[in-house]
C-alpha positions as CSV (number, residue, x, y, z in Angstrom):
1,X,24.5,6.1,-17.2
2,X,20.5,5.7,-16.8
3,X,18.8,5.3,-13.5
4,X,16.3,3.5,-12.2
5,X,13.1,4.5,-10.5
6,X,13.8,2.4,-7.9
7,X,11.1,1.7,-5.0
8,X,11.7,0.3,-1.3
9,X,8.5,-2.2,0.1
10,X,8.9,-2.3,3.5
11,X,6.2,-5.0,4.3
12,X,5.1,-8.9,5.1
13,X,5.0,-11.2,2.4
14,X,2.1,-13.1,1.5
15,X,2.6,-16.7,0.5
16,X,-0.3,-16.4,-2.3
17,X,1.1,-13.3,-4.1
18,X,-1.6,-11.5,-4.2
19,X,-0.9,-8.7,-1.3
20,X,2.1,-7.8,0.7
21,X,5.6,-7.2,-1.1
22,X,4.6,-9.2,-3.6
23,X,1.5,-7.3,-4.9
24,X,4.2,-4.5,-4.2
25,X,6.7,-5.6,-6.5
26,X,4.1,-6.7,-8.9
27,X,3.0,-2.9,-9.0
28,X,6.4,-1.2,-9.2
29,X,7.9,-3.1,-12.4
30,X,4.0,-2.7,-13.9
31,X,4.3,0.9,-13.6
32,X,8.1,1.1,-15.0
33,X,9.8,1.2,-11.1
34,X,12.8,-1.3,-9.9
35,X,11.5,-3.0,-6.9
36,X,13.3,-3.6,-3.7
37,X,12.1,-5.1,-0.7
38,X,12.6,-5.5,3.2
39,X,10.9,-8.3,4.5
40,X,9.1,-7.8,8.2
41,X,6.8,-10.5,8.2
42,X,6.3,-14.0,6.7
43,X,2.5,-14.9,6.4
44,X,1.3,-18.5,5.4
45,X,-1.8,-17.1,3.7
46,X,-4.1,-18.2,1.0
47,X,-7.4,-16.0,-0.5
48,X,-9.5,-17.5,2.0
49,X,-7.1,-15.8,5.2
50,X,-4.2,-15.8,7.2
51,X,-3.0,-19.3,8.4
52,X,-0.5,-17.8,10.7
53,X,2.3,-14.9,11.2
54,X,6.1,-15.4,11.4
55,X,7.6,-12.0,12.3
56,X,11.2,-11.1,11.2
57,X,13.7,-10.7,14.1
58,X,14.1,-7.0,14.6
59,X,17.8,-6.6,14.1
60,X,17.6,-8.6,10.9
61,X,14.9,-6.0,9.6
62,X,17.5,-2.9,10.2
63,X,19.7,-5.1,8.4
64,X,18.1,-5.2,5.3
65,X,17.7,-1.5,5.3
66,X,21.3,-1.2,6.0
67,X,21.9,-3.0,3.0
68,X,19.7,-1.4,0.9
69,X,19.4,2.2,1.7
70,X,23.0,2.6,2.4
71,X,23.9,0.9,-1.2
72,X,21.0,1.7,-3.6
73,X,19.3,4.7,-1.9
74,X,15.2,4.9,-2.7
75,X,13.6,7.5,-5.0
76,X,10.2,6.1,-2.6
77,X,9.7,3.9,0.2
78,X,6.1,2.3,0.4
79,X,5.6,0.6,4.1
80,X,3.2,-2.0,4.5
81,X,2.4,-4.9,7.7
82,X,4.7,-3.9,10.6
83,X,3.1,-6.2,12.6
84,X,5.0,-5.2,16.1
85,X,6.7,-2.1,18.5
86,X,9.9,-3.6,17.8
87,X,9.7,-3.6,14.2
88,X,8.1,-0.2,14.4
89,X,11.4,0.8,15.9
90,X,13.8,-1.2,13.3
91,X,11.7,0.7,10.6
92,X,12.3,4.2,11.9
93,X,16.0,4.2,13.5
94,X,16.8,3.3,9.8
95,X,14.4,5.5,8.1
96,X,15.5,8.2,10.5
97,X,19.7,7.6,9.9
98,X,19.3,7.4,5.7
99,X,16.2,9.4,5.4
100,X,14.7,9.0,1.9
101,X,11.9,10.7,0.4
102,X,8.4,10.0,-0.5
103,X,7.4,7.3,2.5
104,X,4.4,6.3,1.6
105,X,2.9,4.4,4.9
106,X,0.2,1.9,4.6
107,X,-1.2,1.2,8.4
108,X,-1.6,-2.2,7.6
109,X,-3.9,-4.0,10.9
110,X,-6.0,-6.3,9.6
111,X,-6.2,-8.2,6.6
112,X,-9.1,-8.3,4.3
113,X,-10.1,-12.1,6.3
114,X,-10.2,-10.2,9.3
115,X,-6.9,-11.7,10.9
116,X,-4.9,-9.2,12.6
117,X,-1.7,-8.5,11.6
118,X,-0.7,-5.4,13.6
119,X,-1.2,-6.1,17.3
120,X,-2.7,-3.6,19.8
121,X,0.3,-2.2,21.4
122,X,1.7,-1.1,18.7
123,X,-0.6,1.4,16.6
124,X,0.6,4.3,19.2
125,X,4.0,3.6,17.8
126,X,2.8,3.3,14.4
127,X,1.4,7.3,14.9
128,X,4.3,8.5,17.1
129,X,7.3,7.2,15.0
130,X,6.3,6.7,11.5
131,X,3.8,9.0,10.9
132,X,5.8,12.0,10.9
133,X,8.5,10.5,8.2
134,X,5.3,9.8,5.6
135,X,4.5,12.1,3.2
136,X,1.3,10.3,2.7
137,X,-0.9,7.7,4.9
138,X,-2.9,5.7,3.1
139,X,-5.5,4.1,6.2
140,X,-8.8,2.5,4.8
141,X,-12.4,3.6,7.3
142,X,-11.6,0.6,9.9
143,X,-8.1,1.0,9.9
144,X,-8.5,5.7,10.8
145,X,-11.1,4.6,13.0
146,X,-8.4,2.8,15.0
147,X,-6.2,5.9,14.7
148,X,-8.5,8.2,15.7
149,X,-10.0,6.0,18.1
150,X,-13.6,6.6,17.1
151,X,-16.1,5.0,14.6
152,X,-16.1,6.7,11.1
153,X,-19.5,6.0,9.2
154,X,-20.0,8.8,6.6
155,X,-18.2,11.0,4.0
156,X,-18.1,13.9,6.6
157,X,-16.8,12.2,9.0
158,X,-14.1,11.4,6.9
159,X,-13.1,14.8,6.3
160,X,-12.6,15.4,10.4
161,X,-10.9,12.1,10.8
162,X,-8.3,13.1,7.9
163,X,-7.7,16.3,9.6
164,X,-7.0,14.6,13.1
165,X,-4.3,12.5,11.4
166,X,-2.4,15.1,9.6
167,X,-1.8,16.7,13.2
168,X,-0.1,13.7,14.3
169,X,2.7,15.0,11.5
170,X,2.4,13.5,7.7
171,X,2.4,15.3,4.9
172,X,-0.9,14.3,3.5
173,X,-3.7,12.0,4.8
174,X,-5.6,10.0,2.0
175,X,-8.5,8.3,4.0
176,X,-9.9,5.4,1.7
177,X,-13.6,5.6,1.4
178,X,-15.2,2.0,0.1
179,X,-15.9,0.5,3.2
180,X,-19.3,3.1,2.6
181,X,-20.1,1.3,0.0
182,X,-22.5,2.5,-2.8
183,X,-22.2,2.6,-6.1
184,X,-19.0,4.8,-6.3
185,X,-16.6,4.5,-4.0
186,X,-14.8,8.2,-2.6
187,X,-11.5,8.3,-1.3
188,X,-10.5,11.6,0.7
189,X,-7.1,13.6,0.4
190,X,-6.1,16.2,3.3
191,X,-2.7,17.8,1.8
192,X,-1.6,19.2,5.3
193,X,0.9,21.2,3.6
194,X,-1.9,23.3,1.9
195,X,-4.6,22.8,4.2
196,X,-6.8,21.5,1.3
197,X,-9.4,18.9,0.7
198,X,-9.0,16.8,-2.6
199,X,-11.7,13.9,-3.1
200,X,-11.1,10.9,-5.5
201,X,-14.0,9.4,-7.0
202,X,-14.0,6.2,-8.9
203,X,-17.1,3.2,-10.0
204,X,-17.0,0.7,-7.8
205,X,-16.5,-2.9,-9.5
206,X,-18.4,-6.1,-8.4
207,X,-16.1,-8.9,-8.0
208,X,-14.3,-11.0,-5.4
209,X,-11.2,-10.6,-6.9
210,X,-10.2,-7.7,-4.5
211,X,-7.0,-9.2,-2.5
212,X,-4.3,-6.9,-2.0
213,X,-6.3,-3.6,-3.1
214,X,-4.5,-1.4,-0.5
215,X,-1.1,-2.5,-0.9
216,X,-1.4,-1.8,-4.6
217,X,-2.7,1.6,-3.9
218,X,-0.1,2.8,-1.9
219,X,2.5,0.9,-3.9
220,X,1.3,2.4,-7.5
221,X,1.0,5.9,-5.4
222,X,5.0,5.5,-4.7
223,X,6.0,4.7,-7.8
224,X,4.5,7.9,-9.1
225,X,6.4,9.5,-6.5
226,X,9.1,8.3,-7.6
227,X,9.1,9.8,-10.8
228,X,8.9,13.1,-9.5
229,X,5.0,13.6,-10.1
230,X,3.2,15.6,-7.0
231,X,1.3,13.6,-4.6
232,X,-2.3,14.6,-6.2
233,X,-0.9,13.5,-9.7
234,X,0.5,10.3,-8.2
235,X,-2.5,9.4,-6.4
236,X,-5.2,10.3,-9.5
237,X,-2.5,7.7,-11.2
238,X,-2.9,5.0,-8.5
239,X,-6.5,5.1,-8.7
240,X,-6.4,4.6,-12.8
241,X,-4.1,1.9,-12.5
242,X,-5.6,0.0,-9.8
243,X,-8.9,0.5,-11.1
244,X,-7.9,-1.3,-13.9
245,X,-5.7,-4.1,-12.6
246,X,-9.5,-4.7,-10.3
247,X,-11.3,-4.9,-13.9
248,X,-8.9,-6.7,-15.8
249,X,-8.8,-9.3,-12.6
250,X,-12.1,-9.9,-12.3
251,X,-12.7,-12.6,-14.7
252,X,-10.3,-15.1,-13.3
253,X,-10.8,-17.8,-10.8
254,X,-8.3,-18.1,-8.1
255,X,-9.0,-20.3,-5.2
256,X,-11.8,-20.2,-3.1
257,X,-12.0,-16.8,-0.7
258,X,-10.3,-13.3,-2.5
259,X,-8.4,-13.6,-5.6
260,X,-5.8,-10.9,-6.6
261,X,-6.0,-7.9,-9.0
262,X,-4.4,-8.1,-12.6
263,X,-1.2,-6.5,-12.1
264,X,-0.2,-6.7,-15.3
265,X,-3.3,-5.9,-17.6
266,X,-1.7,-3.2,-19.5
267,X,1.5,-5.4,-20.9
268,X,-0.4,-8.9,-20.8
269,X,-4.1,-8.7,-21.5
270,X,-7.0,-11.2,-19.9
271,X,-6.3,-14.9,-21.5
272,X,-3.0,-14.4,-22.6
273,X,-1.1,-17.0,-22.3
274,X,2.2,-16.0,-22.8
275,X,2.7,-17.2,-26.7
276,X,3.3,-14.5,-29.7
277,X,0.5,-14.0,-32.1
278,X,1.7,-13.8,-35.7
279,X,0.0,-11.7,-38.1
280,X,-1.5,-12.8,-41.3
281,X,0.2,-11.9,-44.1
């Protein structure tokens, strides 16, 4: 019988599709992955920000990954907006009991609005219980500087930041770089496991359309995972892909603050509209 690649979101949903489980399952079945999902959060959320957070009861949470993990299994688990301890908790008693590979965390805190959507209590859980089942962390500049608690401001301080984290217990540390800003934009992995320094570089792209960036990232870098490709392999993917889907998105108008990426450039180009084209004969 075949088998899936099949991917775990563990994440808020966002009502306009464009981040949270649903840019998450958006990027798994683009890249050839069967999504599943495990709701934490519902968001009423448009491209202009977050109108408010609904948080899913705890024990409703570790249900779902009952469900899921005990049934299905996960080839890669990508986790997104947590949002409190008690989640936090749900998340890694169940993690802990079923343990699947490849967690890919996300420290999700704020969104790209500014609203919060981790509170401040819980990033100490966020390090002490999740971080040491990842074997990435995906945390943009603002979001390490949390972690590390101290401001991050250039490319070498990035470096010493990423090292910080990956003694709190993942397996690698990829410390996103565009909040620099310049004309490329230099993400930064530390592969604890090798003690060794692996920089990403990729053009930056002017548009708006930049919604749900992160969560694709770490989603795409998953699904690479899951297909049994080494963490540097997955993540020089990621970067390809989402580079793309940032391209291929920019040319569309969606509402009136940050539109989403083009998830699915490489099966349905820009202007398609769905109809077959027949050839001339």
């Amino acid at each position: 019988m075949l088998k899936y690649h099949n991917v775990l979101t563990i994440a808020g949903s966002d009502s306009s599709g464009g981040a949270g489980i649903q840019a998450d399952l958006k990027t798994f079945s683009a890249l050839g992955c069967y999504g599943m999902s495990v709701v934490t959060a519902l968001t009423a959320q448009n491209t202009r920000g977050v109108v408010s957070v609904h948080p899913v009861p705890p024990a409703f949470i570790e249900d779902q990954l009952e469900a899921v993990l005990k049934d299905l299994g996960a080839s890669a688990v990508k986790i997104g907006m947590l949002y409190s301890v008690e989640i936090i908790g749900a998340v890694a008693r169940q993690l802990k009991k079923y343990s699947p590979e490849n967690i890919v965390l996300d420290p999700v805190m704020i969104a790209q609005s500014g609203d919060k959507l981790l509170q401040d209590d819980a990033v100490d859980a966020l390090k002490e219980l999740l971080m040491p089942l990842s074997v990435v962390v995906t945390p943009n500049i603002p979001e390490a500087s949390v972690l590390v608690n101290h401001h991050i401001s250039t490319f070498a301080d990035m470096h010493g930041a990423a090292q910080e984290l990956s003694s709190l217990g993942s397996g690698g540390v990829l410390l996103k770089g565009g909040h620099l800003g310049g004309d490329e934009s230099f993400d930064l992995l530390y592969d604890c496991r090798k003690d060794q320094f692996i920089t990403y570089k990729a053009r930056r792209i002017k548009t708006g359309n930049n919604h749900g960036t992160g969560c694709t990232l770490s989603s795409a870098i998953a699904a690479y995972l899951a297909k049994g490709m080494s963490l540097d392999d997955s993540i020089r993917k990621a970067k390809v892909y989402v580079t793309g889907a940032i391209e291929a998105g920019r040319g569309y108008k969606m509402g009136g603050g940050h539109g989403p990426l083009h998830h699915f450039y490489q099966l349905w180009p820009p202007g398609y509209d769905g109809t077959e084209t027949k050839s001339k004969t």
